[in-house]
N, C-alpha and C positions, 0 to 999 in steps of 0.2 A: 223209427224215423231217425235220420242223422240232422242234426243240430249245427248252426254255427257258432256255438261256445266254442270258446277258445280251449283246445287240447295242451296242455304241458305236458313234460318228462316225463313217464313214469321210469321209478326204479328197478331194475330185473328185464325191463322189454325191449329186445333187441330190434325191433323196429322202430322204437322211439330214438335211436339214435340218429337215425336216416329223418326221420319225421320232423324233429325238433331241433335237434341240433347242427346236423349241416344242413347248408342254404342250396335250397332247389333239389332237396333228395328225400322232398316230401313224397310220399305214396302210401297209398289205403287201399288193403288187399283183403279180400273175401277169406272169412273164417277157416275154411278147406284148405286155404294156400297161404294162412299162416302160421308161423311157429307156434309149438304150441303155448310158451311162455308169453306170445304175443298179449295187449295191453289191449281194453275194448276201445281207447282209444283212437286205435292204429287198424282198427277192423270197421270196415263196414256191414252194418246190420243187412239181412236179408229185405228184399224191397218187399213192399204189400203190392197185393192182388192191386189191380185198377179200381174193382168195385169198393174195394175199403178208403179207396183216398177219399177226403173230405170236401164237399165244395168250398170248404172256404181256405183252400190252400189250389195251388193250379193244379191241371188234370196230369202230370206227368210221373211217372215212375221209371228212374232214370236209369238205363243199364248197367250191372255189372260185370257182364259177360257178355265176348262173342255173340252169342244165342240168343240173350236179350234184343241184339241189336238187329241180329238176322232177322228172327221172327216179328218184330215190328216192322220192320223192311219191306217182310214178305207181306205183312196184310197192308203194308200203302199199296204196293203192288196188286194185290189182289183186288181189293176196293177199286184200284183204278179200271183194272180191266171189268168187269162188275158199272161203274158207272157208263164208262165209253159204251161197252155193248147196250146197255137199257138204250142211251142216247140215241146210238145209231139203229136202234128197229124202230124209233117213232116215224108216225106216218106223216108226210108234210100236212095233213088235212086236220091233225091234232095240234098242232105244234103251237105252247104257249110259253108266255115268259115262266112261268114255275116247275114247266116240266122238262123246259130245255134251257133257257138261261142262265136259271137257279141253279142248277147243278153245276152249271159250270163256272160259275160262281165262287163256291166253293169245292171244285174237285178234290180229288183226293190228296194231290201232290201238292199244295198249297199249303201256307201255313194256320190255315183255319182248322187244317187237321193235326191234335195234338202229337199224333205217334212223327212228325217228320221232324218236328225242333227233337223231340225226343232219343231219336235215330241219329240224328247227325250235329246237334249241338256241340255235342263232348269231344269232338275234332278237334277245336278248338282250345276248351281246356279241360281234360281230363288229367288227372294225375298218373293215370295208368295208360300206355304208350301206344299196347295191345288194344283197349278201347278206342283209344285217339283213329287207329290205324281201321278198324269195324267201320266209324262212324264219317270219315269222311271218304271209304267204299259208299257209306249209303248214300250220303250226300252225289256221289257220281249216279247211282243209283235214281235217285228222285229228280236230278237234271235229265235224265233218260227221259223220264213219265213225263215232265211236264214239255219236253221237246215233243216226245210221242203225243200230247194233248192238243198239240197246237199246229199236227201237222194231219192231223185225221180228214181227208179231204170230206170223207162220208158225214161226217159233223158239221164241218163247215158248208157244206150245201144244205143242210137243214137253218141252220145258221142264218145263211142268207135268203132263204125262202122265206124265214118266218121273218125277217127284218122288212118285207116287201107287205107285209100283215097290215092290218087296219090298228090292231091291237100294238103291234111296235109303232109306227107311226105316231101312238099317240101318246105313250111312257112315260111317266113321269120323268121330269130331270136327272134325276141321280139313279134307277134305272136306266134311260137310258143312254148315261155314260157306261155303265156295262156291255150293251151290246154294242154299241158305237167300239168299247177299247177291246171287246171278242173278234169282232171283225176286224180289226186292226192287225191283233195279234197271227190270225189265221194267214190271212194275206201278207204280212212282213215277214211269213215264214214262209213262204215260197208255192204256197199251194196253187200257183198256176204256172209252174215248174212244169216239164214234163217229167214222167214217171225217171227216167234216168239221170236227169240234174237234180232232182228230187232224193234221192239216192244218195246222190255225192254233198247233197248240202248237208245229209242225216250224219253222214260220215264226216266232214269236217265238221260240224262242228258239236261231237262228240269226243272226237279228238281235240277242241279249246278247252274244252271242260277237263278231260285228262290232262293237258296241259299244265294249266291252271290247280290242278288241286297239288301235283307237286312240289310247283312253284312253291306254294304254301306252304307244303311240307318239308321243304328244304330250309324253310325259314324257319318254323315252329318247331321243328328239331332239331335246328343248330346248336351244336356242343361245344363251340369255338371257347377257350379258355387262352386269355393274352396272359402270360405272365412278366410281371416288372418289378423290380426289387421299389422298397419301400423312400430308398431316396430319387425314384424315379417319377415321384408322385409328390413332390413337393408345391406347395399351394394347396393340396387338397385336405381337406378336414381331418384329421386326423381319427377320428372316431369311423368314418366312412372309411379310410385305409385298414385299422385294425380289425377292421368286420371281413374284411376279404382277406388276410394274412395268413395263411398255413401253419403248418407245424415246422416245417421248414424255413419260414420265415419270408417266404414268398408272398407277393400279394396277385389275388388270382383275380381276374377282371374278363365277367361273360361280353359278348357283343348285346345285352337286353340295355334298356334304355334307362335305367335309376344308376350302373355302373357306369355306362360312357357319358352321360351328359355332366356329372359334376367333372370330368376329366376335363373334357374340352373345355369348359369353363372357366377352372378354375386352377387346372394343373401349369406351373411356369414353365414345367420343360418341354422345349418345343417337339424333340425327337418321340417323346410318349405319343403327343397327341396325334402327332406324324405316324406315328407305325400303328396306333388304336384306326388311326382314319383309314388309314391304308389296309389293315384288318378287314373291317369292317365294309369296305365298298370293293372287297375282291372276297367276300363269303359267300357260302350259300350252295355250294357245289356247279351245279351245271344252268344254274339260273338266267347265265346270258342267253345260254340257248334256248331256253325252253321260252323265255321274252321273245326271241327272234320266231321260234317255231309258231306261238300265238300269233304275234302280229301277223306274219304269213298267211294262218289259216283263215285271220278277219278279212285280210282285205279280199281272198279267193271268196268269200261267204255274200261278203258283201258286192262284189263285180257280180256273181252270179245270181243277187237278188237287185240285180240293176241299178246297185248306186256305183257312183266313182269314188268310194272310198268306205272306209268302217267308219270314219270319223261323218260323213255325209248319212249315212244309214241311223246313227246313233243319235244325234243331232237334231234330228227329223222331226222327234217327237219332244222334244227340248223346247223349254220358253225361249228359246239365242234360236232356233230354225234350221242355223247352218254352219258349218266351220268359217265362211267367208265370213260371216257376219261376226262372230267370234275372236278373229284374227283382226278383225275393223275395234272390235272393244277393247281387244288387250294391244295392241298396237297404241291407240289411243293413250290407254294408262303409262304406257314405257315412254309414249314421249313428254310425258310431264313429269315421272320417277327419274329419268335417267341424269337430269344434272345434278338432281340432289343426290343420288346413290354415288354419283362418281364424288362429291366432297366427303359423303361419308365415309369412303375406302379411304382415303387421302389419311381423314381426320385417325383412321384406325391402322392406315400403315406409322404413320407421326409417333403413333402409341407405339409401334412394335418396335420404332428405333428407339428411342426412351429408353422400353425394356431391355434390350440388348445392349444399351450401353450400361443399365445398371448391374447387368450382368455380366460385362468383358466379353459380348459375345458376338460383335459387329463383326460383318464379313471383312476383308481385307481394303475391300474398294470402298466401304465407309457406306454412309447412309442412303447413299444413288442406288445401290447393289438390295438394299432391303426390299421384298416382295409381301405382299400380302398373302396369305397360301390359305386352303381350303380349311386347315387344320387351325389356322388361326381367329377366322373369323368369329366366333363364339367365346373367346379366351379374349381377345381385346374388345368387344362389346362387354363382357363382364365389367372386361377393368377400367371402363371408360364409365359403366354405371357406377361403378364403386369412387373414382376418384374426382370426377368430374357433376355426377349425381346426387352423390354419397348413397346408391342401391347397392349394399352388400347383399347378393340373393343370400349367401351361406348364413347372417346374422338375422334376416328376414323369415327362412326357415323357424327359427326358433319360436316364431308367434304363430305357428301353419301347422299344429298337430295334425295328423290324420283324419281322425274324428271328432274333432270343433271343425274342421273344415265342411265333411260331409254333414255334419249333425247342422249344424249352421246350412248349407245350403240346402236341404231338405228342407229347415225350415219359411224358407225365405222361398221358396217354390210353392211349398202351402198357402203360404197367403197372396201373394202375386196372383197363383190362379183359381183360388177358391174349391181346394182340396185338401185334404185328410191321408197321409200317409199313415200305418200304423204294422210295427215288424210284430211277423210271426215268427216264434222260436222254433216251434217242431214242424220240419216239412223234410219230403224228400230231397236229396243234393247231391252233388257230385263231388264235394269238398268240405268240410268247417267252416271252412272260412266266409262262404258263401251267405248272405244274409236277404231274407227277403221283407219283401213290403205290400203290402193291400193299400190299393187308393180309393177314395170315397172321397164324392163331392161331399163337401162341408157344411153345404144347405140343405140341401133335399136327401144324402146319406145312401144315394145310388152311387151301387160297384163301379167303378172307373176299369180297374183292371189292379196287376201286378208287375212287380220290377225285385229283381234278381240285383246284388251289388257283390259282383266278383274283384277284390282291389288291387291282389298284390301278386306279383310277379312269381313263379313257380316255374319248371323245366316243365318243356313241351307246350306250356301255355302259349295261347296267340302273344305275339309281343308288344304292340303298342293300345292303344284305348281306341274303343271302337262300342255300338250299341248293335247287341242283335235282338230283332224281332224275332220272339218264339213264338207269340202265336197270336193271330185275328181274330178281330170280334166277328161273331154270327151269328145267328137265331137259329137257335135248334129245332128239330122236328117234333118238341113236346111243348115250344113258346119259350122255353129260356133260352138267355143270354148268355152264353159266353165271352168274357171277358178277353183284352189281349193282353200278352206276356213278353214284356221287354225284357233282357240280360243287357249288364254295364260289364264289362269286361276293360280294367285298364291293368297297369303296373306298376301304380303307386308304390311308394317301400312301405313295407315293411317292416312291424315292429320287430323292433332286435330280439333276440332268444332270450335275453336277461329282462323283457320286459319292458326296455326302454321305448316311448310310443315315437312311430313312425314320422317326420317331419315334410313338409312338403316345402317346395320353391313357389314361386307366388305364380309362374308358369303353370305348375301342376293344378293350382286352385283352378287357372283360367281355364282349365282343360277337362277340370270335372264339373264345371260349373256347365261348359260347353256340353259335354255329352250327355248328360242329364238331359240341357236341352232335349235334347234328340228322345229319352224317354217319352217326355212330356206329348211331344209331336205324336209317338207310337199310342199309345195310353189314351190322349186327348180326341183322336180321330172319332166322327163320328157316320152310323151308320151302320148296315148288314155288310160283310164283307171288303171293308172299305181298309186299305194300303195293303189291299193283295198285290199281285202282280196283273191284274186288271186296273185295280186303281192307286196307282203309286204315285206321291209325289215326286214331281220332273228333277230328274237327279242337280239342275242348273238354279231348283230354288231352295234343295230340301236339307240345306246348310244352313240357309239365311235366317231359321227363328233362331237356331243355336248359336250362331254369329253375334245374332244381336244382344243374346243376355249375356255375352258374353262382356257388354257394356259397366254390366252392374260390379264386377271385379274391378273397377276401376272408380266404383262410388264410394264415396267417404264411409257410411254409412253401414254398407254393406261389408267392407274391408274391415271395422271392427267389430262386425258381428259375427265373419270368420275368422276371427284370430284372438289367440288365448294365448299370452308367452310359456313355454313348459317349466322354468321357474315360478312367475311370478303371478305369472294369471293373468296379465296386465293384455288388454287389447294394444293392437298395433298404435304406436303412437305417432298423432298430427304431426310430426316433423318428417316421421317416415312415410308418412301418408305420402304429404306435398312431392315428396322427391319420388316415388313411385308415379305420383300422375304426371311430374314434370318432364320423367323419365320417358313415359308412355309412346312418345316418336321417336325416340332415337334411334339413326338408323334407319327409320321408317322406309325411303327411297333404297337401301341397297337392300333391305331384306323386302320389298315388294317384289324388286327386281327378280330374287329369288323365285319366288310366287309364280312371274310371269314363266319365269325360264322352264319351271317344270310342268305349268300349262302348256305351254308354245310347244314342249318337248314331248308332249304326249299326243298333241292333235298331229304334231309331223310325224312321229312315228305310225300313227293310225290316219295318216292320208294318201295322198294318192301314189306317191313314189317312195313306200317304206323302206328303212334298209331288210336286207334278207337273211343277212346272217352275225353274228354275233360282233365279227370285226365292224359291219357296216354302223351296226350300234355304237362301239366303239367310236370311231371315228365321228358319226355323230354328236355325240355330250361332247366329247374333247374339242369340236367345233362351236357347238351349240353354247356351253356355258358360257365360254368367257364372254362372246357376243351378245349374250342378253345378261348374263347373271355378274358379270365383269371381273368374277372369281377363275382360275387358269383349274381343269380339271387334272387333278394329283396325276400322273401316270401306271397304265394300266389301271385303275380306278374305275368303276360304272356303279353308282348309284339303280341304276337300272334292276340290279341283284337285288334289292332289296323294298322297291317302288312298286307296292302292293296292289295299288289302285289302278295299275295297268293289267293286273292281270284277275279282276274281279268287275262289277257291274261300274265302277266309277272309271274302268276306258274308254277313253273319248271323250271324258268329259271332267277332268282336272280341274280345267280352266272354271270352273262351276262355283269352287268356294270365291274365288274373288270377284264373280257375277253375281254370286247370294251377295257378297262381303255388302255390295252395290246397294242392295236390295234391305239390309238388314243394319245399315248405318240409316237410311232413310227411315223406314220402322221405328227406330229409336229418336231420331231427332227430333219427327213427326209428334210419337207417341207418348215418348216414356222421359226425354230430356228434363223435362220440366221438375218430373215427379216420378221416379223409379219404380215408387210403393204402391203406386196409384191401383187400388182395386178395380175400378172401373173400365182404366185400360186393360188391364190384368184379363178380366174378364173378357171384353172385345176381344182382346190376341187370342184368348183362348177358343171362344165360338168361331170369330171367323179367318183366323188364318190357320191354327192348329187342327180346329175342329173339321172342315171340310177335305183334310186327308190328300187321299188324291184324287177326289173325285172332281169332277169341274172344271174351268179355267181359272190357276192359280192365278196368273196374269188380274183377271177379274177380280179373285177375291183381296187378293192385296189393295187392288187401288182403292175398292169400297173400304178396306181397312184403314188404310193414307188419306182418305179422302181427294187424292191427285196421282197421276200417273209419276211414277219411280223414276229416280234424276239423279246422276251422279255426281253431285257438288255436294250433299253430306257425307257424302264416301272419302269425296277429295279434302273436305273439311276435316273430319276424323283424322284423317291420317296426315294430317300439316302439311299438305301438297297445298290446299289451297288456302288461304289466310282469311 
């Protein structure tokens, strides 16, 4: 088994130089393909048989090899074809819920089945490249099956025969939201097509999915390296410069997110953050296109399954209904942001003449001539916290170790929802660094499930923080339970090579606190089969629990229980408290504005008149920002390159985190305002908003959660729109 102890240097092994000492040239290579001086370190152990893993670690044994990934591949494949066929020889005159719903339920191509998180996980983050490139094959692979699952007309007429039963008819509730969202799925995939559109829909959108996994992989493989001499990075920490310096005396700076954000921050010089941005929003290779080619292939998908847009198609099945109604909510929110955001720019151009005059670096025509630029926005909100606030993020860091962060939020998750995390050391992995957890309720000492915490930033890795589900709960065919398996994958830094620990900005805390969240949601669901893709929570509420704890980062309370100075020991102290909560809206109206701009920008791109081709995109943002976002888009510039959630399950629906935002300010004011710790609440959130997954009408269980139907005045309250 590979372990997440920490590996060091060894002396003599020439892998340990790549491994240890330079950044992002970590890799762990199989015994056979390494040197022979190589260090056991730097080698990964041979996997065990499946039948050797232990139940009390997760069912996976993670590839080393090509082969590995093939051969699990091929038996989701096989199994699939294996269950379709049994399915489709039943006779309509047999057909029950256990021998036809249940299966599909849990098909093969679902994540109820260990071998798919297993097969295509490592896409994501593998250290080895060669894997990365096997597993997100598979992943196109098991988009195939589960397309082919939902298009089997032969199925779906048993399907519906048996939905006409006495037996359906009278289903329990949470069965029969399974057959209700099977029949859904059948028919919103075209099965009353004819055979020849039927055809072209199989083709298109095979080709989103090739689209799409590109896209990703132009991202997760970007090699971009900016380089800038060291007095070109003045303002910036000086420990963070000498960590990326050469031997040459270079400082080398990737496009990953722990390098460019202390830049824009906190660097003075305008030209750096000007060429890092402009970097940075023209990478990716051919990413405009392949954005143009998807939007294209959605909107043909969608005209030919009878809506007037992807954005109408997608929607549908959404707590919001429809884009108009969408474009009525956020519409709404711009016209109460939009006066306050226009003082904010004001208040932060004011700062950028300040700074240029303490610098001799006013344009000729004087302070009229000063613009606010895209590159700036983040570097004068810094410096407006730091001098007007007194929030120096860079001094703040120093109480936000890595691990008092996480160790600290782990435990305050514990008790909020009456669970027992507890790590196990030996397990299969894909990395050291990798650490996992067992959850047990706290009272009664039943298995919850497992969670994976991948932290820190490596080449090829996914690049920002995200939670993946590896795998759904089920009932096996001997009566046990199966557990489900969440992965956290962020980019936290990284402790340095000399063993200095990792520090975080109070942003990062709010970010792990937040996707945690999103574990707990995975973990907490309850139920046989429940947040498959039968029963998913609506992508427009399944922000809003993680939204909401994201409250408690902003509680006295909680803030020194994350925080330990790396000197002193000392928790963050009340005077920095005050100015971190004082801090807490600043801003608020121009960066909502942001928020709206790249919702608005994602429903027009996925409605009814998209652009077509790469220029048309262009021309878009260049149009689009300044009108909503009041920032001028850099030229040649497209964020688009790099706007992941357009080309993954959250297109179409953007606009969703400040729909949850809505939903999960209310949550908190309702619920938790009074009393953060409250066990009791703790409990409630947990059974009835986390725990009923996606089975049901979220809508429902919220209000029975609020006691009132959801209202946007603690939204607007929160964020000092409304007084």
């Amino acid at each position: 088994m590979l372990t997440a102890a920490y590996r060091g240097k060894r002396e003599g092994c020439p892998c340990c130089e790549e491994r240890v000492v330079k950044r992002g040239g970590v890799r762990y290579v199989l015994r056979d393909q390494a040197p022979p001086e190589a260090c056991e370190d730097c080698v990964l152990p041979p996997p065990l048989p499946r039948s050797a893993l232990s139940s009390e670690v997760p069912p996976f044994v993670w590839p080393r090899t090509i082969k590995d990934v093939e051969d699990a591949t091929e038996e989701v494949k096989a199994a699939t074809k294996t269950v379709l066929d049994q399915l489709s020889a039943l006779k309509e005159e047999d057909l029950t819920f256990d021998n036809l719903i249940k299966p599909l339920m849990q098909a093969p191509y679902y994540k109820t089945n260990p071998l798919v998180a297993q097969s295509k996980h490592l896409q994501h983050c593998s250290p080895d490249p060669v894997i990365r490139e096997a597993s997100s094959k598979a992943s196109t692979v098991f988009a195939g099956l589960k397309k082919e699952g939902k298009t089997r007309k032969d199925i779906y007429k048993l399907v519906k025969a048996y939905s006409e039963k006495p037996e359906a008819k009278s289903l329990p509730e949470y069965e029969a939201h399974f057959l209700t969202s099977i029949l859904a799925v059948f028919e919103r995939s075209g099965l009353a097509l004819s055979e020849a559109e039927a055809a072209k829909l199989s083709q298109m959108l095979d080709q989103d999915v090739e689209v799409c996994t590109k896209f990703k992989k132009n991202i997760g493989e970007d090699t971009t390296k900016v380089i800038f001499k060291p007095t070109d990075l003045q303002g910036c920490d000086e420990s963070f410069v000498k960590e990326r310096t050469n031997e040459a005396g270079d400082v080398v700076i990737s496009l990953k997110m722990p390098d460019i954000l202390p830049i824009l921050e906190e660097c003075e010089v305008s030209d750096t953050r000007k060429r890092l941005t402009m970097e940075r929003d023209s990478a990716y290779g051919n990413n405009l296109d392949l954005v143009a080619e998807g939007v294209s292939l959605r909107k043909q998908i969608a005209g030919l399954l009878g809506y007037k847009s992807w954005a109408h198609y997608v929607t549908e099945r959404r707590m919001a209904g429809s884009p108009e109604k969408i474009f009525e909510f956020l519409g709404g929110i711009e016209d109460k942001a939009k006066a306050g955001a226009a003082s904010d720019k004001e208040r932060l151009r004011q700062l950028k003449i300040e700074h240029l005059q303490e610098r001799s670096e006013l344009p000729a025509g004087g302070p009229e001539e000063v613009k606010l630029e895209a590159w700036d926005v983040m570097f004068y909100n810094s410096r407006l916290l730091k001098r007007s606030y007194g929030v120096d993020h860079e001094a703040i860091r120093k109480y936000f170790p890595c691990t008092v962060v996480v160790d600290g939020t782990l435990e305050i998750y514990q008790d909020l929802l009456g669970l027992k995390f507890t790590e196990i050391k030996e397990f299969d992995t894909w990395h050291p660094q990798v650490r996992l957890f067992v959850v047990h309720d706290s009272a009664t000492g039943e298995k919850i499930g497992y969670f994976y915490l991948d932290l820190h930033p490596r080449e090829g890795k996914y690049n920002h923080a995200a939670i993946f589900h590896l795998l759904k709960r089920r009932v096996c065919e001997d009566g046990s339970v199966q557990t489900p398996v969440d992965c956290m994958l962020t980019n936290l830094p990284a402790p340095s090579p000399d063993g200095t620990p990792a520090l975080l900005r109070h942003g990062d805390v709010v970010t792990f606190f937040h996707e945690f969240g999103h574990i707990m949601h995975g973990l907490c669901s309850e139920g046989n089969c429940n947040s498959t893709t039968l029963a998913k929570c609506p992508r427009d509420f399944v922000e809003a629990p993680s939204q909401m704890l994201e409250n408690w980062c902003f509680n006295r309370g909680v803030l020194q229980r994350l925080s330990k100075h790396i000197e002193t020991g000392e928790s963050l102290p009340e005077a920095q408290i005050n100015k971190l909560l004082d801090a807490k809206n600043v801003n608020e109206g121009l960066m909502m504005l942001r928020q709206l701009y790249l919702g608005i920008l994602d429903l027009t791109i996925h409605g009814e008149s998209p652009p077509t081709d790469a220029k048309g995109l262009q021309d878009l943002v260049d149009n689009l920002r300044p009108r909503i976002s009041l920032i001028e888009n850099p030229p040649g510039c497209n964020m688009l390159r790099s706007f992941g959630h357009l080309m993954n399950q959250y297109s179409a629906g953007y606009y969703g985190y400040l729909w949850a935002e809505v939903l999960s300010a209310d949550m908190f004011e309702s619920c938790f305002e009074k009393d953060p710790f409250s066990k009791e609440a703790g409990m409630a959130y947990r059974k009835m908003v986390l725990g009923p997954g996606g089975t049901g009408n979220i809508a429902v269980h919220l209000e029975k959660f609020l006691g009132h139907a959801p209202t946007q005045e603690p939204f607007l309250r929160s964020r000092g729109i409304l007084k």
